[in-house]
N, C-alpha and C positions, 0 to 999 in steps of 0.2 A: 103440691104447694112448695113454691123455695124457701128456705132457711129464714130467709129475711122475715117474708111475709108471715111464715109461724111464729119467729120469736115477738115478733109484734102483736100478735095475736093472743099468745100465752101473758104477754107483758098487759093487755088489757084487761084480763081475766084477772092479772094478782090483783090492778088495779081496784075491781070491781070486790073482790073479795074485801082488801083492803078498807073500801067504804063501808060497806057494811061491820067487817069485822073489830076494824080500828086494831090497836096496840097490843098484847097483853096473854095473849093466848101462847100453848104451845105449839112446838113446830106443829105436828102430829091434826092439829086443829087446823090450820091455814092448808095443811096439804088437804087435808077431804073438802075443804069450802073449795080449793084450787081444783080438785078433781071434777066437783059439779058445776063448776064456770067452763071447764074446758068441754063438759059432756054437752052442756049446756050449748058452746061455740059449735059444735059438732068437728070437736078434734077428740083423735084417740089418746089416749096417756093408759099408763101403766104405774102402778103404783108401786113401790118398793123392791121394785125389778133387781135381779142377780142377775149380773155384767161381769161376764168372762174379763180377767185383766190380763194380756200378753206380755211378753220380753223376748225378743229376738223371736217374732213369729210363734212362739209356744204360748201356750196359756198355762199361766203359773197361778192362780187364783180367782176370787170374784169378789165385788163388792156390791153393797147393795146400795142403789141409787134413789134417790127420795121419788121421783117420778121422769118416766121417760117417754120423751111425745111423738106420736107416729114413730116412734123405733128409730128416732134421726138428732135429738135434741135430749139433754143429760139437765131435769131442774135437779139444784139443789136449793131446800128452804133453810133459811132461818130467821130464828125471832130474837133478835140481839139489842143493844142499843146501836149499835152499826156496824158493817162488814168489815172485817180485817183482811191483810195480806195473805194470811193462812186460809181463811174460804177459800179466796182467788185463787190459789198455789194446789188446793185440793182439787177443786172441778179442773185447774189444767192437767192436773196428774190423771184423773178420772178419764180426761177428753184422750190424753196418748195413748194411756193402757188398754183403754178399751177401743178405740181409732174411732170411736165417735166425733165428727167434727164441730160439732155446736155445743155449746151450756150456756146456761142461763142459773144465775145464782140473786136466789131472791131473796130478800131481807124486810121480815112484816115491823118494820124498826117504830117509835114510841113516835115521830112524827108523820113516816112517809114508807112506802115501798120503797127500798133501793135495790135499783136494777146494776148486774154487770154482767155483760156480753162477752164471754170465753169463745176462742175459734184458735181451732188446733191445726188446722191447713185454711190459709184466704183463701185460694184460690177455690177448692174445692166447698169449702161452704158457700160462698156468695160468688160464686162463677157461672 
């Protein structure tokens, strides 16, 4: 499956969680409702996966990623009143260190799911 068509996939799933879930819960909450929408879609995820992080080809540490889908896609949740420049700046750092090319940073915010779409190489995610 390509990049595109999973993040669209995953993006339908926060959705559906979202309906049911609404506003108010912690992250911790919206990632297991997210896990059993994706198990549900019959997509693989992994839950608070340790991601080798690189510098100059060496791996210098790990962090631990809120869920990672089919081993190709970095989510990170949260439940905020809305996404700042700092999330954004985090999943890009997450997407170089680890050379993961995709994230998806989800926000189960007090109106709406807000989606943003992180891509560390174009070409290579949606190519």
């Amino acid at each position: 499956m390509q990049n595109q068509e999973l993040t669209e996939r995953i993006i339908g799933c926060a959705f559906r969680v979202y309906n049911k879930m609404s506003f108010g819960y912690l992250e911790s909450v919206y990632e297991n409702c997210l896990l059993i929408e994706l198990q549900k879609a019959g997509i693989s995820a992994e839950s608070q996966k340790q991601i080798t992080v690189y510098y100059d080809d060496l791996p210098v540490g790990e962090f631990v990623a809120d869920i990672v889908v089919e081993d190709q896609i970095i989510v990170e949740l949260k439940s905020d009143k809305n996404l700042t420049t700092v999330h954004e700046v985090q999943l890009v750092n997450y997407l170089t260190a680890t050379r993961k090319d995709v994230g998806l940073l989800l926000n189960f915010g007090p109106t709406k799911v807000e989606v943003k779409r992180k891509v560390r190489d174009l070409k290579q995610a949606y190519g």
